[in-house]
N, C-alpha and C positions, 0 to 999 in steps of 0.2 A: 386369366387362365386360358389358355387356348384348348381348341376343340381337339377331341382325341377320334381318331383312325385308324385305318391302315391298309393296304395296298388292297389286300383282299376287296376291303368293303370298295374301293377304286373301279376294281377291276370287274367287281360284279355288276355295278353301276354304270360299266361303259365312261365314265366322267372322260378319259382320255382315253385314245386308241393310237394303236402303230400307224395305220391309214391318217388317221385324223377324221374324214370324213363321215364316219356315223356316229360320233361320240358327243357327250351332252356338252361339255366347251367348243366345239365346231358351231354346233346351233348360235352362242350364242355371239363367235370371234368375229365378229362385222367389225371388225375397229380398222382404224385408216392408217395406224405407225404402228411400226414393228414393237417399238417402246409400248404401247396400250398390248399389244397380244400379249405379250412377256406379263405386263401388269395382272391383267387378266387374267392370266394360269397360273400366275402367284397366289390372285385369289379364289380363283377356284382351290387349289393346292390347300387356302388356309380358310375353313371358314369358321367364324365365329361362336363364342358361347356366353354371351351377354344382351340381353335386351335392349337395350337402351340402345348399344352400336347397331345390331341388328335394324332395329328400326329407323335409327339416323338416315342408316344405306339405304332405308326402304324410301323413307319420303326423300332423298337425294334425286331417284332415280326414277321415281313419281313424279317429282318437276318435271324432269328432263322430256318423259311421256309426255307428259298434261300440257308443257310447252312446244313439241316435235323441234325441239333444235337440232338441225343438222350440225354437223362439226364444222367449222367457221373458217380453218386452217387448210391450204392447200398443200395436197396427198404429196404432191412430185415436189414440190418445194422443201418440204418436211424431210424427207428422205433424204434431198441434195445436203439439208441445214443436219442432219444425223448424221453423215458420213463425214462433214467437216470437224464436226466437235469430237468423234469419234476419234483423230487423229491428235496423242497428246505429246508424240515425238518433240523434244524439246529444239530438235535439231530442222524442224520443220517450218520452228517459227520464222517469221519475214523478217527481214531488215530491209534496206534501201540497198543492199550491196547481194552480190552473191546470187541473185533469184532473178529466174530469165522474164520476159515480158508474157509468157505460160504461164507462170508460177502467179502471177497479178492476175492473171484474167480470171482464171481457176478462184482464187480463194475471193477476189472482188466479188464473182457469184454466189460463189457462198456465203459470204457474209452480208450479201445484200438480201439473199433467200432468208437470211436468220435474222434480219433487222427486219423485216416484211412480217414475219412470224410474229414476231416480239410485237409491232405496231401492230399486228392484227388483233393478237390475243388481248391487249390494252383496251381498243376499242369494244370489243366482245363483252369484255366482263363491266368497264364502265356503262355499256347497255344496258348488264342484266342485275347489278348493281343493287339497285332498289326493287327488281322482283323478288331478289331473294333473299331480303331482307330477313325474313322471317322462315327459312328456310333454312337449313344446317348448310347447305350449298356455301351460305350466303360466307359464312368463314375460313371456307378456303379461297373464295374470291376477294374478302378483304386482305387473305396471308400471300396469295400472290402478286395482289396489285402493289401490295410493299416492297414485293420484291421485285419489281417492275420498275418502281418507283425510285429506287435503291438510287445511290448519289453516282456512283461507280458507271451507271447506266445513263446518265444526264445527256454525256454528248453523243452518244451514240441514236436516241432518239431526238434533240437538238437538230442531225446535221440529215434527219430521215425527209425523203422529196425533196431534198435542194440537188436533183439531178446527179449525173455521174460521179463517183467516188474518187478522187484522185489516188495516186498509189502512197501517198505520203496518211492520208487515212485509210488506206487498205490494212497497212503497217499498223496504224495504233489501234482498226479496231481488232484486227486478227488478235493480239499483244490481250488486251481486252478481253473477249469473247472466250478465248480458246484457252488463255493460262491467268491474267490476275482474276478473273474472277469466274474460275472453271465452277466451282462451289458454290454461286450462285445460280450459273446457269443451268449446274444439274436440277436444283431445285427447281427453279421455272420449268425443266421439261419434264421432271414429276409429276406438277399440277396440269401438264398439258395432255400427258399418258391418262391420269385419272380422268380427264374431262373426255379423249375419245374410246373410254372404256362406260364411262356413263352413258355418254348419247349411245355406243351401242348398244348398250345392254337393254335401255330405253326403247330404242327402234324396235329389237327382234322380241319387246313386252308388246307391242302395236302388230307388228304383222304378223305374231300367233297367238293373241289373243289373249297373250298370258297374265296371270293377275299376282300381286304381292302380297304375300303372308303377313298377317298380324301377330308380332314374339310377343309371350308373355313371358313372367317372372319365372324360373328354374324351377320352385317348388308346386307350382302349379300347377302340373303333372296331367296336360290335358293336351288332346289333338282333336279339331274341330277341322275335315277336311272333305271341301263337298266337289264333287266330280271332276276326280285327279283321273289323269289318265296318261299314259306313258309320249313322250314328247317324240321321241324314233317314228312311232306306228304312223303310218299313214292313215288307216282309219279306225283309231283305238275305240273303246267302250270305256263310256268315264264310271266309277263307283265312288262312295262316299264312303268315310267311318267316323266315327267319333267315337274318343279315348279318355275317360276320365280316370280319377284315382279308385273308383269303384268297379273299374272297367279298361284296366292297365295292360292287360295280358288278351290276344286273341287267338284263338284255337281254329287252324282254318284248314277246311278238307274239300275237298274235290278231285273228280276223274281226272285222268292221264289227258292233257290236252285243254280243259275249263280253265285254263288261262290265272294257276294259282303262282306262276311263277313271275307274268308279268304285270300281277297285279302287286307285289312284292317288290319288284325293281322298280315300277311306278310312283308306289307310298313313298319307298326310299330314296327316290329321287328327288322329289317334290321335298321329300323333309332337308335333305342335303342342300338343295338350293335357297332354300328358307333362312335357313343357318348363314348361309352365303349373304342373306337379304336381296336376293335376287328374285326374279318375276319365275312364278312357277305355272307349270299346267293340270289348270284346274280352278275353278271357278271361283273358290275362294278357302283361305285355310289362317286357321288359328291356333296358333302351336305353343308351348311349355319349352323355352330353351334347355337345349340337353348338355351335359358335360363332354358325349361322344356317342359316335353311330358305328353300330359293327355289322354287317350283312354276314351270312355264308348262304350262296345261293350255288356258283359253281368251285363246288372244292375238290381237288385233286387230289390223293396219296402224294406224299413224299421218299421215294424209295431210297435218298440219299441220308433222311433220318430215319431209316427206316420203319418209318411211318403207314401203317395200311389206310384205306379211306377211311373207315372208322375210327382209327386211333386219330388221323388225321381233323375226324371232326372232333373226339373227345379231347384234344388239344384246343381247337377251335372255344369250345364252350369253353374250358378250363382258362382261355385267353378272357372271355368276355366273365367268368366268375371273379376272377381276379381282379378286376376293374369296378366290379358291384361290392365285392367284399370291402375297397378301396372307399366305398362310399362316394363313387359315382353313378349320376344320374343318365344314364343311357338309354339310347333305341336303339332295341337290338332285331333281329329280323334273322330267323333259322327256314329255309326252306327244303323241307323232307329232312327231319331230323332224326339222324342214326339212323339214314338209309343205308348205310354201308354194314351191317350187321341181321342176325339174324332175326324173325321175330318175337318170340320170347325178350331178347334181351332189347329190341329197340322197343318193345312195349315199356316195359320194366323202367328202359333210360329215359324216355318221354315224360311217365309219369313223375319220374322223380325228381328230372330236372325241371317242368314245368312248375312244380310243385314248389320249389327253391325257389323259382325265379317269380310267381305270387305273393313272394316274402317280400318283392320290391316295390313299394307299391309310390316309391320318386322315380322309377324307371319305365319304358313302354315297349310292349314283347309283342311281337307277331311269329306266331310258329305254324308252319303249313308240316303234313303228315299225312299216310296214308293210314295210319295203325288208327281208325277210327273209333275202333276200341276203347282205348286212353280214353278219349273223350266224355265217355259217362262216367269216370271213375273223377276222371277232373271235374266236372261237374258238380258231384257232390263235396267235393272238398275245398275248392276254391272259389269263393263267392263272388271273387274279383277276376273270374274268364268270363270272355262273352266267345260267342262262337257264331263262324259265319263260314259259309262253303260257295262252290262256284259251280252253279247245275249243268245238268247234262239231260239234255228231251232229247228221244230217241224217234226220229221219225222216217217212217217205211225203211226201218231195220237198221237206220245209221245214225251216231250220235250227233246231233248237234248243240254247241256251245252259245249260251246267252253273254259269259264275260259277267252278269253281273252278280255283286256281292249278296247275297242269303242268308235270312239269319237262321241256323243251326247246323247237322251234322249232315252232311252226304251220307247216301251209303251207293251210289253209284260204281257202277264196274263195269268196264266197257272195252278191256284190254284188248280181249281176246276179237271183240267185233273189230278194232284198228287194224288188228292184224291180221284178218281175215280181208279187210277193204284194201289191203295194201296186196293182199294176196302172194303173202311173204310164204307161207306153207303150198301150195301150188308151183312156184317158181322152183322152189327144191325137189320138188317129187317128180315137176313135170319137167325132165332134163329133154334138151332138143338134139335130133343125131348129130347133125356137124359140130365139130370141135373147133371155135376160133382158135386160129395158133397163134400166137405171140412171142417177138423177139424176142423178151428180154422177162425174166421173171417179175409175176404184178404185186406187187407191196402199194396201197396207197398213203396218202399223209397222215389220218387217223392213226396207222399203224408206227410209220414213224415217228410218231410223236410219242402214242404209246410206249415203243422200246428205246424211248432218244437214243435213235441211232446215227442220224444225220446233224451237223453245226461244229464249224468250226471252232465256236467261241461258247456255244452250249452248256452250261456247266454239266461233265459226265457225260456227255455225249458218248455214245460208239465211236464213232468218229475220231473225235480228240483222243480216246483212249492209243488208238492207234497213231498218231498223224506226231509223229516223231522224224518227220522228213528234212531234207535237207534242202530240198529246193520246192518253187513258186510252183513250179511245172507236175512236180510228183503229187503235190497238196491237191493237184488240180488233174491228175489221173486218181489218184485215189477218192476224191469226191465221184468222178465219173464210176469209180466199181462201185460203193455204196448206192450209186442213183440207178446203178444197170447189175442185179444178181442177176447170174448165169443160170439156166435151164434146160442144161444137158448135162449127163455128168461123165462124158468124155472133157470136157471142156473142164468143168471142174476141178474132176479132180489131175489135170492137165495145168490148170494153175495152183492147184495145191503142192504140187510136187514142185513145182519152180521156189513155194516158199519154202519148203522143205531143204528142198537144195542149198538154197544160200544159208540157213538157221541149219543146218550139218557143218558148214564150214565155216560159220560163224564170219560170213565177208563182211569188211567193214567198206562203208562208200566212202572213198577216196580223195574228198576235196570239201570243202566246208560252204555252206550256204552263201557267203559273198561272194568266192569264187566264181560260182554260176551265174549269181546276177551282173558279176559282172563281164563274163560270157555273153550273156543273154542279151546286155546293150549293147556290148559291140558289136554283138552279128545283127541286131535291128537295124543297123546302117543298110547291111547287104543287098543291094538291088539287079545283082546282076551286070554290074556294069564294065564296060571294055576296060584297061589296058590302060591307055590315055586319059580316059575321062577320071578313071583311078589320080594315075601320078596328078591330075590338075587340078583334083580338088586338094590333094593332101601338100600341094607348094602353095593353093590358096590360104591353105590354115598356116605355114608356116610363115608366108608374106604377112598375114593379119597378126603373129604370135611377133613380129616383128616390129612394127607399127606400134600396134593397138595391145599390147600385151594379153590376146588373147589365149583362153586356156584352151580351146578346141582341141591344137596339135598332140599337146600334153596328154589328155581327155584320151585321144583315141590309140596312144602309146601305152599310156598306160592299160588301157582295155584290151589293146593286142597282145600285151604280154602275159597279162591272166588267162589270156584263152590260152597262151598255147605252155603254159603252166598247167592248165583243165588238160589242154591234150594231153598234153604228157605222162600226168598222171593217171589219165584212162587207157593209155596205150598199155604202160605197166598193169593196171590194171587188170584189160581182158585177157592179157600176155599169161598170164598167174592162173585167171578161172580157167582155160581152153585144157589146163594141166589135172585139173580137178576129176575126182572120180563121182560119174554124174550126172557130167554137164550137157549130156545129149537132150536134156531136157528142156537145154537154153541154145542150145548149136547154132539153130536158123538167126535167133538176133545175134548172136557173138559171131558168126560168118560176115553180117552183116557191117558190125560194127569194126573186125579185121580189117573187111575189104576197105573200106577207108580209111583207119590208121596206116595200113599199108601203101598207099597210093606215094607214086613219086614222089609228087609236087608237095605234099604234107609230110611226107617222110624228110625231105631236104632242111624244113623249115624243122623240123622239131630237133633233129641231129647236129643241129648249127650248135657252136658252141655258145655262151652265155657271152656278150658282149653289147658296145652300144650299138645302137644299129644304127647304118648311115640311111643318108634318105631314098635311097634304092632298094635297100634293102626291106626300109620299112614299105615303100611301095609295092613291094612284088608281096610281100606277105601280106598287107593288105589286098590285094587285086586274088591270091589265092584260097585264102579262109573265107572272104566275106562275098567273095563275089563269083569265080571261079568253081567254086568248090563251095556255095551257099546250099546247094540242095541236101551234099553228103552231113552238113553241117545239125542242116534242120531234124533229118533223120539222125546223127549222132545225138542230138540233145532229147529227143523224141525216147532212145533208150536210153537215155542216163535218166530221163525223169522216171520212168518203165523201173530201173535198176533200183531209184532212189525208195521207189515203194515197195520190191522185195528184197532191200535191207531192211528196212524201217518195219516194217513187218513182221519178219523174222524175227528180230531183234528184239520185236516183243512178244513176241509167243515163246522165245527161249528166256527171256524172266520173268514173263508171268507164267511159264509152265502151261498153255496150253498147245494144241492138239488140233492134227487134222483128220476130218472127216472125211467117210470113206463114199462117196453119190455111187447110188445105185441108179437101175433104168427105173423109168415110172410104176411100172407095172408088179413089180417085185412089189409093193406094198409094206413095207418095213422100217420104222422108225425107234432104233435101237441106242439107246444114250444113258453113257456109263459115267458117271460122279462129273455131273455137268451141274453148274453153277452159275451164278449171275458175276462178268468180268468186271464189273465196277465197283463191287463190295470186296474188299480187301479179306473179311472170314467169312466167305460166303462157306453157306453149308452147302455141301454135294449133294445130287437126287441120281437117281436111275429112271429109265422110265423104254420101257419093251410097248410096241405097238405094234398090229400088224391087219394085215386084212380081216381075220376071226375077231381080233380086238383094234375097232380103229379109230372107239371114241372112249375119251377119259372123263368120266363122271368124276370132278375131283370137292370135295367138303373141307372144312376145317373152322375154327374158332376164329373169331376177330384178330390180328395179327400172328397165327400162327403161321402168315408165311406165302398162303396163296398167289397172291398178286408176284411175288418178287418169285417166287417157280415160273409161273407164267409169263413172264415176261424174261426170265431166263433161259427160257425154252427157246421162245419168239425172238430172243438174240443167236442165241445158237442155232436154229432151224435156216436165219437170215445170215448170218457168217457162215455157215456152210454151205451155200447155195453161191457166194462171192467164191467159195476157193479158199475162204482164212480160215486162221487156225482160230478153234473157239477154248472155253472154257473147260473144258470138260477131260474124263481117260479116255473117252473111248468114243466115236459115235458112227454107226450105220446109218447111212436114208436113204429112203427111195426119192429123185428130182418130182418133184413137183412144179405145180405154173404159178402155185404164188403163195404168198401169207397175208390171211387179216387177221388184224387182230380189235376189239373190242375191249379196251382197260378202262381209259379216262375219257366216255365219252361226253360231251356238256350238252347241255342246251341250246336252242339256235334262238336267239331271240327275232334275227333280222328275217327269218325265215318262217318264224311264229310256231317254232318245233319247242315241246317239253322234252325234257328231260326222257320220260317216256319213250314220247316218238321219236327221239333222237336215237335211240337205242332200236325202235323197230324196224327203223330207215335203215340204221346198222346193219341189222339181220339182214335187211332185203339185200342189201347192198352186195352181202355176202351168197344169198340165195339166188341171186340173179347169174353170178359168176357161176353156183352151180348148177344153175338148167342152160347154160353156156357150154355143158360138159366140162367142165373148168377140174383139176384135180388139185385137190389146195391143202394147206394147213392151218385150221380155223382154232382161234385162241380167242372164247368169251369168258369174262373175268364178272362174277355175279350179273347174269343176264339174268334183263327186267326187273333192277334193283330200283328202278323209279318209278312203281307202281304199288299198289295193294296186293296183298298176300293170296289172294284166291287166282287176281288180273296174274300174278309173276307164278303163281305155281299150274295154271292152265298154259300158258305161254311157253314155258321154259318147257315144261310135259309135250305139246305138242312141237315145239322146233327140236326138240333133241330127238323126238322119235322122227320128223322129218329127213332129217340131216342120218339118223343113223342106218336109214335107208342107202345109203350111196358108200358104198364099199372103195372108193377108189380116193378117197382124202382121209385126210386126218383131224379130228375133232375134241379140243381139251374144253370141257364148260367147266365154268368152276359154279356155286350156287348157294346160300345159308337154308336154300328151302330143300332139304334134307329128306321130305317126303317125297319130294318128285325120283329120288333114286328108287326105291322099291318098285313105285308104278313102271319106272322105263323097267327095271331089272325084269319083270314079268314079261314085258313087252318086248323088248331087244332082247338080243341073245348075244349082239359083239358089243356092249359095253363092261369098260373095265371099272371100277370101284376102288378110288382110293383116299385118303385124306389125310392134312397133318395135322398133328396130334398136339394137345395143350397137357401138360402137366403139372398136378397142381403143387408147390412146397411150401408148407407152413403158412396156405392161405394165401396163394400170390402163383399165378398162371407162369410157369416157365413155358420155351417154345424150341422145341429139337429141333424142328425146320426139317424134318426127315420123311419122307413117304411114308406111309402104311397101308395097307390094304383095308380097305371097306368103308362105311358110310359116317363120319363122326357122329357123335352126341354131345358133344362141350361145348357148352354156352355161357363164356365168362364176361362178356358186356359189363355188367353192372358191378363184376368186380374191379374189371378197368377202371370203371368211373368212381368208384370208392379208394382204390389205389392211388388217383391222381387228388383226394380230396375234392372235388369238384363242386358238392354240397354244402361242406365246410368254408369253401371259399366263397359261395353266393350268401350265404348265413352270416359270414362276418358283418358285423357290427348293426345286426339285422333291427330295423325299430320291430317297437311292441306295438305291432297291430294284429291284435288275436281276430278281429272281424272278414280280416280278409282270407282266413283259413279256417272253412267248417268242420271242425270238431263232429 
């Protein structure tokens, strides 16, 4: 049975990264052939759920320590002997005839690098032969020395050191080697990949120190693990726990920043490499083979299932129920569970699912949480939680972290002091006179990632919604408007009417995507060149088409005629728009792009009738488009790319039905948006939403999926397509330009930075508060701020940055929040916030969601109806044993 996963638990663990370089298989890929990395991330990819394998691997790779064998096989010969067998073209192999004295020397090296190899590894393992006798090693050194041995293999070891190879044995061993017994020698370089994945893995146990887990039997339901500590950190804090079947479940709290996140990814790491039977860090550990490991430490919303972070975790847990109801034996690892909901219901969902998950007493839980509440209610009813926190000493007024594990509850709070040390509420209050200007309006990457608005290939991207282009060149002005919003709105809306223009006459671009490219390589010839040097290269291609049947001359006929097929079609083309009622909006580039379709010398060439061309002729049209005439050329292609993204634009704003916004000056203060929607949801529901300097911050509420997050981040696409010039979603919308957008949705954790979750969210704010004592005037989008904290830390926090922030009359401010109290205190407090939330209704016991604005503060808290709706309890309860001692009655 193999071990169960999934990306999540991958990704939370760092096991692999895009970089490569700070992820737990980097640590361990010392290996010396490409074939050992590959191996290697196979098994990282698959690890085990059997004891007995488990610890085979372990004392494998315990020799390999306890012996420091280097790898025997030389690196560059290995490589030369990979690239030879890699080649199985049957058309490849030697004869005596046909193959030049190149063709000998070449494969002579090679196969004398793979007979080197072969002789080496021979001697290697007849060395180590009788050490590992008695060592599990010791059997795949007797299964390859067989195949070493193999009869197939006789002469080719036979004729190894009797000096140079003649070409008549180059021939049979190639024949040999490379095709009768290709099937052998995959085999042999199997056992070779396994042997430089051992000595690595062996080495990088020697120079960090790392030691090998002892697997026990499945039902044994224990973790014995003394001072693990996270292998990334430079200079971690090691803790210990030990897990028995009396003590399966662990209840763990601590302040924003006590180090509960990577003490979490530490345990989990250490258990993942265990399973792997690999060297873990940490001084020594004894574990209960698991069926599978599930992490959720950084979980996102899914807006394309339309998923909120909460639902997204009550899916998360409904994933790992469903595996326990299965009567799998898992570790499972929740950090800050059913943070993304209000209090009330993430109490409620704590206890209950904690309470479930006591019923598994073959399984082993770690749940971190700020609702420290829960905790004494679990207490008495689970005799099988133990509980351990991560302290916080407060000294001369600043918290400092110990990192080490505690046995019971925190009650630590310390939110409000981080953000005071970060001096996140000063930087907003204290704005400085001068205003930095900046070109180009500020959106950073948190934010783009928040509204995937940028990727090509992104699934749902912004981006791709739009990118219906026709050429290389337009793909690549239109990334450049997504990376560069405009921040005037003469400018704006100066390109909004260009889309306008073209989406009123519904222009269609003229020529289809090969066309261009192939445009594009024939004018990449153009150097500018004379007259003569022209005609003498184009009779050198005809002299070689002549000879050497080369395809040059072909090549650049053919490419000449597409172009001026492209011209032609663009002459017609602007000839049509310049008629159009309009088009003064486009005048300066259609001038531009006239002045050269008119031009003599290309007007001659395009008015030529359709015929072959002789070689004069093709000369002069070459020496005129590409060279002559390369600069009007660069600029003609400059506006066809320009043209290719206000069709393609157009084009989509007249079938998706939206709508260009109207930019006002900064000052105007006014953010007016009539039945605007998110443009990637096919029924998206409309919102309205009037802002203005009196009202310029949105207090917005609402129930776990009613909707929140996907408004806000439909705003924050539409606030950023209006600011481009494009048409957005929406009927209707007014805004004052602004100098930028942040937004705050899906913020994570920094692990390599040593940021919680928390702090990651109050570096946020600063981030944003920094811009506004910059004098910065922006449009600030928080989606449950200080959602990774305790309920007193997130409702002092969110109380003071909102009454901060709503000091500055000159931005725009949407917070969303489940902490529903801190509305009233600002309402007393502020006088320009507005008040509004959406709304849950309930049918026959089951939360429907309008998705619709309303005015004021909610009160619906349906959490634990979700979680009764997905059965979630019912799922962790299947096939639950009778162990009444682990639940006090």
């Amino acid at each position: 049975m193999s071990f169960i996963t999934d990306k999540q638990t991958i990704d939370d663990l760092n096991i692999f990264s895009k970089s490569g370089s700070d992820s737990i298989y980097h640590i361990f890929n010392k290996t010396y052939t490409q074939g050992g990395a590959s191996l290697l991330e196979e098994l990282f990819r698959n690890p085990l759920s059997n004891a007995a394998a488990i610890n085979e691997r372990v004392a494998i790779l315990g020799y390999f320590q306890q012996s420091k064998i280097s790898f025997p096989l030389q690196g560059n010969r290995f490589e030369e002997a990979e690239r030879y067998l890699s080649n199985t073209d049957p058309r490849s192999r030697l004869s005596n005839q046909g193959f030049s004295m190149a063709d000998f020397k070449t494969a002579g090296q090679s196969v004398t690098a793979l007979i080197e190899i072969l002789q080496g590894l021979k001697t290697f393992l007849l060395e180590i032969q009788s050490k590992v006798a008695g060592n599990p090693y010791g059997k795949q050194v007797t299964l390859t020395l067989d195949l070493l041995h193999a009869k197939e293999l006789e002469l080719v070891f036979a004729d190894h050191g009797k000096g140079k190879i003649s070409s008549g044995k180059i021939v049979e061993y190639d024949n040999i080697l490379r095709f009768q017994q290709r099937s052998l020698m995959e085999k042999i370089l199997q056992q070779i990949y396994h042997l430089d994945v051992y000595i690595s893995i062996a080495r990088v146990a020697t120079e960090h120190g790392y030691t090998f887990a002892h697997a026990l039997p499945r039902d044994a339901n224990r973790l014995r693990l003394m001072e693990v500590y996270h292998p990334l950190l430079h200079k971690p804090v090691p803790n210990s726990l030990e897990m028995t079947p009396d003590s399966n479940i662990v209840f763990l709290t601590g302040a924003n920043m006590g180090g509960k996140s990577t003490f979490m990814k530490s345990l989990s790491i250490a258990m993942y490499l265990a399973h792997l039977g690999f060297p873990i860090a940490a001084k020594q550990m004894e574990f209960s083979v698991c069926d599978g490991m599930y992490t959720t430490i950084n979980l996102p919303d899914n807006l394309s299932m339309g998923a909120s972070h909460f639902y997204a975790e009550v899916l998360r847990v409904k994933k790992v129920a469903t595996e326990l109801g299965a009567g799998k034996n898992l570790f499972v690892v929740f950090d800050e569970l059913f943070r993304g909901t209000n209090v009330k219901d993430a109490y409620e969902g704590t206890i209950a699912i904690m309470e479930a998950f006591a019923r598994k007493p073959h399984s082993l839980f770690v749940i971190s949480t700020h609702i420290m509440e829960a905790g004494a209610v679990l207490k008495e009813r689970c005799g099988n939680m133990i509980f351990r926190y991560l302290p916080t000493t407060m000294y001369d007024g600043k918290p400092v972290y110990s990192y080490t594990l505690t046995e019971g509850i925190t009650d630590d709070r310390h939110g409000m002091i981080i953000i005071n040390n970060e001096g996140v509420i000063e930087l907003i209050k204290n704005k400085k006179q001068a205003k930095q200007q900046h070109p180009d309006f500020l959106a950073d990457k948190q934010t783009g990632d928040d509204l995937n608005l940028q990727g090509k290939f992104k699934q749902q991207s912004i981006y791709s919604l739009f990118n219906h282009l026709q050429t290389r060149g337009g793909e690549k002005v239109l990334e450049g408007m997504f990376a560069r919003p405009l921040n005037h709105a003469e400018k704006i809306n100066t390109r909004a009417a260009l889309f306008a223009f073209f989406q009123r006459h519904k222009v269609i671009f003229p020529v289809i995507r090969s066309q261009v490219e192939s445009m594009e390589d024939y004018l990449a010839g153009g150097a500018g060149a004379s007259l003569p040097r022209v005609a003498w290269s184009i009779f050198a291609k005809k002299f070689k088409q002549t000879l050497f049947h080369s395809a040059e001359l072909l090549q650049l006929q053919a490419g000449q005629s597409v172009t001026i097929e492209v011209l032609q079609a663009f002459r017609e083309f602007f000839a049509d728009l310049k008629d159009k009622n309009g088009v003064d909006v486009y005048q300066s580039d259609l001038d531009t792009a006239q002045r050269t379709m008119q031009d003599s010398r290309l007007q001659e060439i395009l008015n030529a009738p359709e015929a072959q061309l002789s070689m004069m002729q093709l000369i002069r049209n070459d020496y005129i488009i590409r060279h002559a005439m390369i600069n009007e050329m660069e600029t003609l292609l400059k506006l066809i790319y320009e043209l290719d993204v206000f069709v393609g634009v157009a084009a989509v704003a007249a079938d998706q039905g939206f709508v260009y916004a109207k930019a006002l000056p900064p000052e105007g203060m006014l953010l007016d948006v009539e039945g605007f929607r998110h443009p990637a949801l096919k029924n998206g529901v409309a919102n309205n939403l009037h802002l203005t300097r009196e009202r310029n911050m949105l207090f917005l509420t609402g129930a776990n999926m009613a909707g929140k997050s996907t408004f806000m981040k439909s705003l924050g696409i539409a606030v950023y397509l209006a600011h481009m010039g494009f048409p957005i979603a929406a009927k209707r919308m007014e805004f004052s330009v602004k100098d930028g957008l942040f937004s705050s949705i899906n913020v994570s954790d920094n692990l390599d930075m040593g940021y919680s979750h928390f702090y990651a969210e109050v570096l946020r704010t600063k981030t944003v508060a920094q811009s506004v004592s910059e004098s910065q005037d922006l449009y600030v989008l928080f989606d449950e701020l200080f959602k990774g904290t305790n309920v007193k830390d997130a409702y002092d926090a969110t109380l003071a940055v909102c009454k901060a922030f709503a000091e500055n009359r000159n931005s725009f401010f949407v917070v969303s929040t489940h902490i529903i109290e801190v509305g009233e205190a600002l309402g007393e407090a502020c006088d320009n916030l507005q008040f509004s939330f959406l709304p849950t209704v309930m049918k026959d016991g089951v939360p429907t969601y309008p998705y619709t604005l309303e005015s004021g503060i909610t009160t619906d808290r349906q959490g634990m109806i979700i979680i009764e709706n997905e059965k979630i309890i019912e799922l962790i309860q299947a096939n639950d044993p009778q162990s009444p001692n682990l639940i006090q009655n």
